[in-house]
N, C-alpha and C positions, 0 to 999 in steps of 0.2 A: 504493500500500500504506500499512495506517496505521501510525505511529511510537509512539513511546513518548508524546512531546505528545501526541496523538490521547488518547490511553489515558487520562493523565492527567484531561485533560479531561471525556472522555464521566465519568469517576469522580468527577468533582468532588474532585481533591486534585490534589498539587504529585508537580511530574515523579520528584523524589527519592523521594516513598512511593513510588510504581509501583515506581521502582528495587531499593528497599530488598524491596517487598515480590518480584518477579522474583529476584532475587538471593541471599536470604535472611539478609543481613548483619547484620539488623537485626530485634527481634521488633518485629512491626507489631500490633494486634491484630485479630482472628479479623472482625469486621464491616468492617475498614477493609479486608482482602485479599479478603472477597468481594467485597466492591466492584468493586477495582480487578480481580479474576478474572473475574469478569460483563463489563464493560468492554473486557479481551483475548478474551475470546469472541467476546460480538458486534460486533469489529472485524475480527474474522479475525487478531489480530498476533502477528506469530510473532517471538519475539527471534531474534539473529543466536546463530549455533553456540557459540558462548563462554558463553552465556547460557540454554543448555539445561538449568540444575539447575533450573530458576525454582519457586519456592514458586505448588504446583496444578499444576503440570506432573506428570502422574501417571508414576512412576518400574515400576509395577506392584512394587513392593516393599512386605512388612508388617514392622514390625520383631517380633520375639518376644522380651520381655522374661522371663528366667528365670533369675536368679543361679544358679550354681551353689555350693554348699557341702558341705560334707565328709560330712553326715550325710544327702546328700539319699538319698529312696527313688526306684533308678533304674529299677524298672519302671516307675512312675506317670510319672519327667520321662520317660522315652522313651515312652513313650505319648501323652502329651501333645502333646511336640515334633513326632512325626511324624504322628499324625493334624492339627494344627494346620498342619503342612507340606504334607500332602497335601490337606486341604482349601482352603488356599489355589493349590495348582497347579490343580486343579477348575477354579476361578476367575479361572484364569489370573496369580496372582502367586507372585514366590518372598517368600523368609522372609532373615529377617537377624536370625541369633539374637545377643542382647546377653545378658551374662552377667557383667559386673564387679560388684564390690561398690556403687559407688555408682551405683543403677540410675536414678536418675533425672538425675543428670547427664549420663548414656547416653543415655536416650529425647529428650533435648531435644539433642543434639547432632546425633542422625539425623533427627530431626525439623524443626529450625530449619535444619539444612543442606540439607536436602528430600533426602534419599537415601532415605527410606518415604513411603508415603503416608499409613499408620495403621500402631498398635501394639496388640498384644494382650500380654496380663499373666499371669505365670503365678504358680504357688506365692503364691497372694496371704494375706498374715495380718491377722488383726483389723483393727489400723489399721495400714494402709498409705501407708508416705509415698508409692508409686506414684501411688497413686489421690488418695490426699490432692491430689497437684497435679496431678493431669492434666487440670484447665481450666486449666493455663498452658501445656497443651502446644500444638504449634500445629497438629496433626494428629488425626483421632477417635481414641478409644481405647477397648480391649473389653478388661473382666477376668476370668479365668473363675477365679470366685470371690464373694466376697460380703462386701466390709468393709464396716466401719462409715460410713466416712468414700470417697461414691462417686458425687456431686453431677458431679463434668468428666468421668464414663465411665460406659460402660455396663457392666450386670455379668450375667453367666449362668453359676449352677452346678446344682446339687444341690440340693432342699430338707432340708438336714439335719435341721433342728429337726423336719417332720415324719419323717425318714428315724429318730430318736432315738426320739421315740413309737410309730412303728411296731415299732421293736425292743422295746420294752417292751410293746406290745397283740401283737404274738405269743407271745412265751412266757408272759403273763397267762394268755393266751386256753387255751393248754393247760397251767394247772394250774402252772406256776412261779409261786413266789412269794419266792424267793431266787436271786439273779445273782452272778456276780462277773465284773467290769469289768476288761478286759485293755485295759488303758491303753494310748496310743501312745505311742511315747517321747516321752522328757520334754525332749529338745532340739525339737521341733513345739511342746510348748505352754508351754514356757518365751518361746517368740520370738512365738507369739498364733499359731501357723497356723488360721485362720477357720471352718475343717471340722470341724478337732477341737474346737473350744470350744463350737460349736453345736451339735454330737451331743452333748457330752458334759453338756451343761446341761439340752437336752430331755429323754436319758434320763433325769437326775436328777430332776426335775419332775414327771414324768410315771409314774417310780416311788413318787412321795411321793403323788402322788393319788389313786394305784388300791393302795395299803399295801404295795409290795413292797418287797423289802428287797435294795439295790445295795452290794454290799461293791467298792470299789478294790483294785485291785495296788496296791504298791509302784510308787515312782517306778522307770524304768529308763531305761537307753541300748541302743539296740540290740546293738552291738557287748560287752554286759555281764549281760546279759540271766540270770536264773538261773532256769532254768524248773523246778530240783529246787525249791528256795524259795518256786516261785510254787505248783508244787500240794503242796506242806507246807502253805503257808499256808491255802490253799482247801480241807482236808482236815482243818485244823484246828479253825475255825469251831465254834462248838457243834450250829448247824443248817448243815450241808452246804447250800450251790448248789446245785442241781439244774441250773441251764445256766454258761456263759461266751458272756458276751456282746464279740466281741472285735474292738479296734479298732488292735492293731500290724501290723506285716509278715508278709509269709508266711513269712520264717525263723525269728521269733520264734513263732508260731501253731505251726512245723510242730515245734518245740522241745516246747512244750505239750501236744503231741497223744503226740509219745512219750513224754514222761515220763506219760500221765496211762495209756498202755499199762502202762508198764512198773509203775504203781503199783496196776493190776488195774481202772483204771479205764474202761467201752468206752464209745465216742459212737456212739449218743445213747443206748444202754441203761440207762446210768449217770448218763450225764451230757450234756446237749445243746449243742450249738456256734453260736454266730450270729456271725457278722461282719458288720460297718460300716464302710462308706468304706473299702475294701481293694479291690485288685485284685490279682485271685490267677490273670488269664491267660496261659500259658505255664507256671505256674508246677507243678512235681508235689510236690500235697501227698501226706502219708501217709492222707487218705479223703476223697472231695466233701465240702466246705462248705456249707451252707447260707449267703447271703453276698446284703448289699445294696452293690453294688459303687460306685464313679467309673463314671460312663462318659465318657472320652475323646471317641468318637466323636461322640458328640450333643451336648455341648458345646464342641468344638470347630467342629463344623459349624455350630452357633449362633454363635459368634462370630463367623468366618468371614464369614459373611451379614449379620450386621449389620455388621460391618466396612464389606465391599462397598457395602450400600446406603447408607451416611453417607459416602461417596466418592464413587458416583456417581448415586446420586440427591438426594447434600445432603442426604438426612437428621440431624437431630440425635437422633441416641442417648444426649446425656448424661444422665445418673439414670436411664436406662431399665434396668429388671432385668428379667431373667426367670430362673425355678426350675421346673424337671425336677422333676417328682414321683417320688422313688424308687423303684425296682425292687426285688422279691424275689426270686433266686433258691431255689427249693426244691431241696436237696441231699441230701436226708436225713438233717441232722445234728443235727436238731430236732424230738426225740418228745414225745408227753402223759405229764403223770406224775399221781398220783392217781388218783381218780376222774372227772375232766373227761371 
């Protein structure tokens, strides 16, 4: 049988890297452990029982990287969590959610100790220190999301920026020409969350070019939320909105819809509804939405997959993206006004 020497050798390094890299004592870098991983392969060497964590010894574990925080929206993280759960049982691994403040001390403590094999990213913002360092992680990495800074991972969401255009080319298309922007809350884009900054820029842009006119909410916090306030405001305007284009939660949304009952106002007879980047299943609003959702499931399963294959067929996914072209749900909440 061959020994750790052997291994060495056929690798052309010193018996301690083997070591270091088996062991995981020590970060080796990413070409020196295939190496010596190619080298235990086709030796057949199996360390002795003590020495079963070995870095590439596949644990069948992914870690799921998703802080938790006070204002999180917990339809979307359990969505997330559990279709990223269930997709990895598919595939046969389980999940090992991390969730402390310092997440990236986290992912390399599971990862340089080899208790995952790969990590997937959740709740990813602007710039992310995740992603920012995840070519020193020592394991692939998938973020499902879209920062700026995404060179050591690979990343699969949504395409917002066109998901933001499309919001704006439907209510164009039937005769709006004034919106008002139901902001998400303001602790998301206060901390850079990457979904909201990308819809909320292409809608702007893309309102400036075709002449429509996007009036903002007010800043808000969910839990603070004053939907009398918001359709005052929206009512007040000199030229009425004719839609809301809405990118908060379903209890802030379903806040909005009574008050705009209670103010004689009907949807969409009055006034038409769209929502972005919401998920509103399970959820009982007070009348269908018209709504371009998350979809969990298919970015999740994307991840997932690519996950998978950068494990065991060695692929390299790092700076690899992929973007989901958005969905429209037709709800009815979105009429023609004018003449169109």
């Amino acid at each position: 049988m061959a020994g750790i020497k052997d291994v060495a050798q056929e690798a052309g390094v010193s018996v301690s890297t083997v070591s270091y890299v088996l062991s995981g004592k020590r970060s080796i870098s990413a070409k020196t452990t295939d190496k010596v991983m190619a080298a235990v392969e086709r030796l057949g060497y199996t360390p002795d029982a003590s020495a079963r964590k070995m870095r590439g010894m596949r644990n069948h574990i992914f870690a799921l990287s998703a802080p938790i925080r006070g204002d999180i929206n917990q339809a979307k993280y359990n969505a997330y969590f559990l279709q990223t759960a269930w997709q990895a049982k598919n595939r046969g691994y389980d999940v090992l959610l991390l969730t402390g403040e310092d997440a990236v001390a986290d992912i390399r403590r599971v990862t340089q100790s080899n208790l995952v094999d790969g990590v997937v990213l959740l709740d990813i913002e602007e710039h992310d220190e995740r992603t920012a360092q995840a070519g020193s992680y020592s394991k692939p990495c998938v973020a499902i999301g879209y920062p700026a800074e995404h060179e050591g991972c690979a990343c699969v969401d949504i395409d917002f920026a066109t998901a933001g255009r499309m919001a704006v080319d439907c209510l164009y298309s039937k005769g709006h020409r004034s919106a008002m922007f139901l902001r998400d809350n303001e602790t998301d884009c206060d901390r850079g969350s990457g979904y909201v900054l990308l819809f909320r820029k292409a809608l702007l842009e893309r309102a400036e070019e075709l002449g429509m006119t996007i009036h903002e909410s007010f800043k808000h916090r969910d839990d603070r939320f004053d939907a009398v306030e918001f359709v005052r405001e929206l009512c007040s305007l000199d030229e009425r909105p004719t839609a809301i284009v809405n990118q908060a939660n379903a209890n802030v949304l379903k806040l909005v819809l009574q008050q705009l009952q209670a103010s004689g106002l009907r949807v969409p007879d009055d006034i038409s509804v769209l929502s972005c980047g919401t998920y509103f299943e399970g959820e009982l609003m007070p009348q269908p939405i018209t709504e371009m959702p998350v979809m969990p499931q298919e970015l999740c399963s994307k991840a997932v997959d690519l996950l998978v294959d950068a494990i065991d067929e060695r692929r390299d996914i790092k700076g690899l993206v992929e973007l989901s072209a958005p969905v429209m749900h037709s709800r009815g909440s979105v009429t023609k006004v004018g003449d169109v």
